[in-house]
N, C-alpha and C positions, 0 to 999 in steps of 0.2 A: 531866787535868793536862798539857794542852799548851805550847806556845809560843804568846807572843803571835802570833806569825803565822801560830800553827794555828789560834787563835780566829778570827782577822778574815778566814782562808780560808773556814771555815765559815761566819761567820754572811754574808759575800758571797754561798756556794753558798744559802742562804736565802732572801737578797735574791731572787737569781737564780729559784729554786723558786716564790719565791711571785708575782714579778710574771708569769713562766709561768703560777702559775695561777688569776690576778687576785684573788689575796687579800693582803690589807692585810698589811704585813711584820710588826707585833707580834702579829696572830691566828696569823700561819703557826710566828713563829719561839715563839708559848705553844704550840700545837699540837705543835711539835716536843721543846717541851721536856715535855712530858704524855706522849709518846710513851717517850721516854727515860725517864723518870719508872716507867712500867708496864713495862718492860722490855725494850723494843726498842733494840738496841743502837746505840749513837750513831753507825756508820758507815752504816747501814739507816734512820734517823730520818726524814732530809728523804723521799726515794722514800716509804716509808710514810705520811708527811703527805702527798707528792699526792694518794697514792692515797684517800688518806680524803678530798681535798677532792672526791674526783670522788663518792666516795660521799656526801659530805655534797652537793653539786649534787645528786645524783640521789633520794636521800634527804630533804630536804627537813628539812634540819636546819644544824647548824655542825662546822666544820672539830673543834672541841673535842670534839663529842657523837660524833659519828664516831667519832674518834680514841680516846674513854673505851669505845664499846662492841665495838670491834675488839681493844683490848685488852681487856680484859675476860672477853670469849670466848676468846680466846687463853688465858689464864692460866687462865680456870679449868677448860678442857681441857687445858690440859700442852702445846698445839699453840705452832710455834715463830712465828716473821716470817714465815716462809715461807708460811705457812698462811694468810697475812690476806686474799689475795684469794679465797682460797675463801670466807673468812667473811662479807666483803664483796658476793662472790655469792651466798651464803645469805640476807643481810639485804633483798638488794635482792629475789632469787626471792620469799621469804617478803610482801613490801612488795607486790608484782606479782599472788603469786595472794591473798590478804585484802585486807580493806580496811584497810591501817593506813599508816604511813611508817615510816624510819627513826628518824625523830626519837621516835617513840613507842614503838617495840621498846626503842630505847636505854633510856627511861623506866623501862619494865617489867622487858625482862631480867635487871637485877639483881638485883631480887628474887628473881626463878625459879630460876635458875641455879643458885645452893646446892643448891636440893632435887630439880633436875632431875643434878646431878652426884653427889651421896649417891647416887642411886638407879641409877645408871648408863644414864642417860638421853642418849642424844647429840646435841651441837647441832643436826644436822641432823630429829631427833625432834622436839627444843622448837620448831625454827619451823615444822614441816608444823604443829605443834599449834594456834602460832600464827594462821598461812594460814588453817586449817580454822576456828577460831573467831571470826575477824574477819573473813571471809567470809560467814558465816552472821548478820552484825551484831552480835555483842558487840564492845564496845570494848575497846581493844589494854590496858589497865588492870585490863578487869573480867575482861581472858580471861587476863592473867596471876593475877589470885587464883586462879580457876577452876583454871588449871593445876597451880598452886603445889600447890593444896590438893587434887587429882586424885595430883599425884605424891608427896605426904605419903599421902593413904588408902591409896596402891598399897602405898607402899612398908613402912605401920605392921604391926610383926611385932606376930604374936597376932591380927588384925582379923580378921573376918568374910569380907573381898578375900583378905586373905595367904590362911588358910585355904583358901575357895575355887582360887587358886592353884596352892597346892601339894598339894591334893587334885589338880585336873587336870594339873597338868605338871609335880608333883613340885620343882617348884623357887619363890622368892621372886622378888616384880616385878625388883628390884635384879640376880637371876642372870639371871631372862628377858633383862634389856635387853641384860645384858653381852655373852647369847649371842645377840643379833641378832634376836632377835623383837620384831617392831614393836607402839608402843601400839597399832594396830589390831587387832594380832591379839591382844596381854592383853585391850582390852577383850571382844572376842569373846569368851575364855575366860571374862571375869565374868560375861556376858550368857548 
């Protein structure tokens, strides 16, 4: 609830952002308002849309798809703005060692994310999971079911895995993650 000439300073600074970073003024200024939208606060908006367009460049998606999976992960870690270029780093690492894009994590992660956050799974867990499974040639789609439903069996108390589990290390998939034991080393333990 500004003045009109807080508005027209803003959507200038827009102007100004997006011909920097040659994207079309009504993609950068929906961009920015999506960003707002998920909860990036309005004085942080425009910087956060570069930034997602340099990850949507590298990525191999749009300034919007960027923008939805940046926040996305953001919220549904509790991590703040601050946090987005790490995420951003994540997306792209993850993109770098598998064979997937951003544009296709975007796709998938929403799905995953619920069940990998239930279980107390952390971002950086879901995309080695990622990496390691679209590496190996499953598609960035089939290896999020795969995943989904990997950290559903882990995580279903009463299973066969729990059991196993908490026979060896005393504790559930959900405490393992909390306390820093990597899915490499649970699955060890089911193996």
């Amino acid at each position: 609830t500004g003045s009109s000439d807080d508005y027209n300073r803003y959507k200038k600074d827009i102007r100004t952002a997006s011909s920097e970073m040659g994207v079309a003024f009504d993609e950068y200024a929906e961009s920015v308002y999506g960003s707002i939208s998920a909860g990036v606060d309005q004085a942080d908006a425009i910087k956060f849309t570069a930034d997602a367009v340099k990850l949507a460049k590298g990525g191999f998606t749009d300034t919007a798809t960027a923008v939805d999976v940046v926040t996305t992960s953001l919220n549904a870690y509790g991590m703040e703005t601050e946090d987005a270029t790490k995420v951003m780093d994540m997306l792209v690492t993850t993109q770098n060692l598998g064979k997937t894009t951003v544009d296709e994590l975007a796709s998938s992660l929403g799905a995953v994310i619920p069940s990998a956050t239930s279980q107390n799974v952390s971002l950086e867990q879901l995309n080695a999971s990622y990496a390691a499974l679209t590496k190996n040639g499953i598609g960035t789609a089939e290896a999020g079911t795969a995943i989904k439903a990997m950290f559903n069996e882990l995580g279903k108390s009463g299973s066969k895995t729990d059991k196993i589990l908490r026979e060896k290390t005393g504790k559930s998939f959900s405490e393992l993650q909390e306390s820093g034991v990597t899915l490499d080393e649970v699955l060890s333990v089911v193996s």
